[in-house]
mmCIF file of the C-alpha atoms, coordinates in Angstrom:
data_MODEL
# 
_entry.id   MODEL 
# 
loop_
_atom_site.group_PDB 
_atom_site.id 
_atom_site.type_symbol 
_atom_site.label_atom_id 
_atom_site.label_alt_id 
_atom_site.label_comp_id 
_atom_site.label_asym_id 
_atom_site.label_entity_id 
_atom_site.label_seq_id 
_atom_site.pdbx_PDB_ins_code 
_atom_site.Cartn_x 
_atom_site.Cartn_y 
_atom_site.Cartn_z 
_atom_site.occupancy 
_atom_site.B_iso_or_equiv 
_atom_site.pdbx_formal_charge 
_atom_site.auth_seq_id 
_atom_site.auth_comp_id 
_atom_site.auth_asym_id 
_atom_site.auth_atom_id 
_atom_site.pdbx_PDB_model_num 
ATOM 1  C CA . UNK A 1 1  ? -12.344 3.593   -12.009 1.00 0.00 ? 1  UNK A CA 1 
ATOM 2  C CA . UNK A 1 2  ? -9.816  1.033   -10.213 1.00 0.00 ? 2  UNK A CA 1 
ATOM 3  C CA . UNK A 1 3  ? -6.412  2.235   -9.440  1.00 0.00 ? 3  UNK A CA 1 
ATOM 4  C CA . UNK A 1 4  ? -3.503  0.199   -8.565  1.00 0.00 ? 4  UNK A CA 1 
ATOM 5  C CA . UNK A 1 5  ? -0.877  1.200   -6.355  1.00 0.00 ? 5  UNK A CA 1 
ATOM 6  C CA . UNK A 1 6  ? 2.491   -0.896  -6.524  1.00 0.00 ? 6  UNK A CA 1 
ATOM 7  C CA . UNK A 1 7  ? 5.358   -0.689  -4.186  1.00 0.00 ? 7  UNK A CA 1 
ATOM 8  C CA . UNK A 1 8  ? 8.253   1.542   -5.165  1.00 0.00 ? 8  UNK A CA 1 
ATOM 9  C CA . UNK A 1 9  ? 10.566  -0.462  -3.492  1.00 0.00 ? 9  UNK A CA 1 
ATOM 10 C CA . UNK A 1 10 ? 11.342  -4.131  -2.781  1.00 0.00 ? 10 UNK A CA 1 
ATOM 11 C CA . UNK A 1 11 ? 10.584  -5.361  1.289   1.00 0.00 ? 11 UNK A CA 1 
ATOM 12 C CA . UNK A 1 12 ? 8.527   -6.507  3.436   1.00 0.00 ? 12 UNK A CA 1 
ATOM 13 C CA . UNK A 1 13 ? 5.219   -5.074  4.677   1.00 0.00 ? 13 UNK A CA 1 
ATOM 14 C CA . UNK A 1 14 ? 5.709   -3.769  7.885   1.00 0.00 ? 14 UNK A CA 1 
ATOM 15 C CA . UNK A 1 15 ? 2.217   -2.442  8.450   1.00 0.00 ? 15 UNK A CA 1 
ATOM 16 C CA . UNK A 1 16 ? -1.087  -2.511  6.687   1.00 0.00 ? 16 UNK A CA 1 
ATOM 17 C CA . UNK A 1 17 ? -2.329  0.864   7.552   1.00 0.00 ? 17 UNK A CA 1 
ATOM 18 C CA . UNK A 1 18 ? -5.896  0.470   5.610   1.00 0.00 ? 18 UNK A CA 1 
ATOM 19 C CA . UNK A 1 19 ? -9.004  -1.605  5.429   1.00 0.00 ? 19 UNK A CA 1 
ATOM 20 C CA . UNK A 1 20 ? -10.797 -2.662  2.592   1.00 0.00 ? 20 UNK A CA 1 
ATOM 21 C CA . UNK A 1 21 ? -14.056 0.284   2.597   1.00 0.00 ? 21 UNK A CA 1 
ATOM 22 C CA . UNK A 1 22 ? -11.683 2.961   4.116   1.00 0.00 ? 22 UNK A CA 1 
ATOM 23 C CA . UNK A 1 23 ? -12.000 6.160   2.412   1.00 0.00 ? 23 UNK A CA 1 
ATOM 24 C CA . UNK A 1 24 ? -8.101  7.633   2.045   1.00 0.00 ? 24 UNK A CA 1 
ATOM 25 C CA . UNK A 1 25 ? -7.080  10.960  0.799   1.00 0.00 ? 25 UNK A CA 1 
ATOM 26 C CA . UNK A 1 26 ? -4.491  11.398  -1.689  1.00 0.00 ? 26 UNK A CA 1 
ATOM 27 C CA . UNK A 1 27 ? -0.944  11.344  0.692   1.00 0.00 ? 27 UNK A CA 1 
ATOM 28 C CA . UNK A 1 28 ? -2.399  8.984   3.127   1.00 0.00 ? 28 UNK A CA 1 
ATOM 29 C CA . UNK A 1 29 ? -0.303  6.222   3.937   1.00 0.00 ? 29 UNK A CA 1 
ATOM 30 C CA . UNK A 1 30 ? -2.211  2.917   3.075   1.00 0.00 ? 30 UNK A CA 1 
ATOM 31 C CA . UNK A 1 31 ? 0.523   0.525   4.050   1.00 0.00 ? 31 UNK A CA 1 
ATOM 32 C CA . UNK A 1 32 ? 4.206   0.438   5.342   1.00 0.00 ? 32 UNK A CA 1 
ATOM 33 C CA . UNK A 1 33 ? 7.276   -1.158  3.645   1.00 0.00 ? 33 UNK A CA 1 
ATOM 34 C CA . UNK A 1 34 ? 10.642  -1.771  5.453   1.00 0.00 ? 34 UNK A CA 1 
ATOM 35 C CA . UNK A 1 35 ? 13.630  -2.270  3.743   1.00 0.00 ? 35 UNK A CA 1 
ATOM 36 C CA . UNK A 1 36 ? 16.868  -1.862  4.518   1.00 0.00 ? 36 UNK A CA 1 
ATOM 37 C CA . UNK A 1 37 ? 15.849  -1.107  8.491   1.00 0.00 ? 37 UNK A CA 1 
ATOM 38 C CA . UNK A 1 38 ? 14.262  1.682   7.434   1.00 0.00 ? 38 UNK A CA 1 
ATOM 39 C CA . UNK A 1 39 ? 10.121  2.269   7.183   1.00 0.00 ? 39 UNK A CA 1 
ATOM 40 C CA . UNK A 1 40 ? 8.552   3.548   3.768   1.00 0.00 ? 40 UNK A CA 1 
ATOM 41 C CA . UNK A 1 41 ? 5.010   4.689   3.585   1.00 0.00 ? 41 UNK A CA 1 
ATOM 42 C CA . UNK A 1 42 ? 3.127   3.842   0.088   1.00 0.00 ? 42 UNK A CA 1 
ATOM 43 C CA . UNK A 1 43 ? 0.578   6.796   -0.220  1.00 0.00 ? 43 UNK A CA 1 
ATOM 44 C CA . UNK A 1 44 ? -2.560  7.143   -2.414  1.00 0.00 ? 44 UNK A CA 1 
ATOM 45 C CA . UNK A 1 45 ? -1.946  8.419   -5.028  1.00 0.00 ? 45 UNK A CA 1 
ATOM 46 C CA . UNK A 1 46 ? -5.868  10.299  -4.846  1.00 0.00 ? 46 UNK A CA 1 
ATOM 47 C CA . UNK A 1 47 ? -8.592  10.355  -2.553  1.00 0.00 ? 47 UNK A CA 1 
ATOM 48 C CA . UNK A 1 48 ? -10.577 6.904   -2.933  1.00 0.00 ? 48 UNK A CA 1 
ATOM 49 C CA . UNK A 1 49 ? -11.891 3.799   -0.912  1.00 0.00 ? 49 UNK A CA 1 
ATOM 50 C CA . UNK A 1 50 ? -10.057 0.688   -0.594  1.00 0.00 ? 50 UNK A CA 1 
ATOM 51 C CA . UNK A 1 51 ? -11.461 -1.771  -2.716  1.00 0.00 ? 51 UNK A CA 1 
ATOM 52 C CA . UNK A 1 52 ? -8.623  -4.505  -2.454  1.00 0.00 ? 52 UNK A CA 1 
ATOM 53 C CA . UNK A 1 53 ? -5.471  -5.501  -0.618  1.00 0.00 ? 53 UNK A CA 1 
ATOM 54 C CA . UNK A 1 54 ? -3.465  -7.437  -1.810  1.00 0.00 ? 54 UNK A CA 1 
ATOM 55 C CA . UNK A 1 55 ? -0.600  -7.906  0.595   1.00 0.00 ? 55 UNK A CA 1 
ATOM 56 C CA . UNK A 1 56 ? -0.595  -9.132  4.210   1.00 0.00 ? 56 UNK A CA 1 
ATOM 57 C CA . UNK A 1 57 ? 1.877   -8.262  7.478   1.00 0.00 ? 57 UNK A CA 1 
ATOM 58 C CA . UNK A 1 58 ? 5.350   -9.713  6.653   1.00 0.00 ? 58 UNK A CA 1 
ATOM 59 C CA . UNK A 1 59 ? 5.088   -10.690 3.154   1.00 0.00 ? 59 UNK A CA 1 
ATOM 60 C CA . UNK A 1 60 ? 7.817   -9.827  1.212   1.00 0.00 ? 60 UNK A CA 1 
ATOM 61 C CA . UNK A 1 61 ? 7.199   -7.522  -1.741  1.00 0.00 ? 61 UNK A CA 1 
ATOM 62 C CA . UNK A 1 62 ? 8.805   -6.714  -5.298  1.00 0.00 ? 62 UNK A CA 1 
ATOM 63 C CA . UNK A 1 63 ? 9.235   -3.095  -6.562  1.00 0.00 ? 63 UNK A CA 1 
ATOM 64 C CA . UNK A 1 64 ? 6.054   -2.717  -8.981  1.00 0.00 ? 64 UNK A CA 1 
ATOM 65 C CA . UNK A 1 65 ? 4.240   -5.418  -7.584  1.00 0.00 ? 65 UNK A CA 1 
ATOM 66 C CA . UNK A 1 66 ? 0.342   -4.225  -6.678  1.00 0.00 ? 66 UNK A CA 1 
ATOM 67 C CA . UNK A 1 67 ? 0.278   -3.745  -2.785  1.00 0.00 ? 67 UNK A CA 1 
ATOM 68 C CA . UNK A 1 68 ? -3.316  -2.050  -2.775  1.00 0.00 ? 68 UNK A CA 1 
ATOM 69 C CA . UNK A 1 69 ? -6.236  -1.501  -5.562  1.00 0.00 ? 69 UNK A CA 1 
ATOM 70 C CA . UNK A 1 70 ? -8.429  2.127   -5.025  1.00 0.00 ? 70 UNK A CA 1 
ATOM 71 C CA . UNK A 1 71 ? -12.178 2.482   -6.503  1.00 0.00 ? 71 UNK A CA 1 
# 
């Protein structure tokens, strides 16, 4: 089943830190927000592969948008 993860703040993506087809485990970082000079991991939220992303490097974001989708 599909899981979206959505960014807990507003920022811009700093880092895309997965592929689509990884495998993550629930903590691992998938991609990295800055805001405010500072760097914010958004973790899985469960183990899963990457089925989608959604965002790209430097693309601004809005707290609860969908940043990556899990299978």
């Amino acid at each position: 089943m599909a899981e979206e993860i959505k960014a807990h703040i507003t920022g811009v993506v700093f880092q895309v830190t997965a592929k689509v087809g990884d495998k993550v485990a629930a903590g691992d970082p998938v991609i990295v927000l800055e805001s405010m000079k500072m760097e914010i991991p958004v973790e899985a939220p469960r183990a899963g592969a990457v089925k989608e992303i959604r965002v790209r490097e430097g693309q601004t974001v809005q707290e609860g948008e969908t940043v990556v989708v899990l299978e």
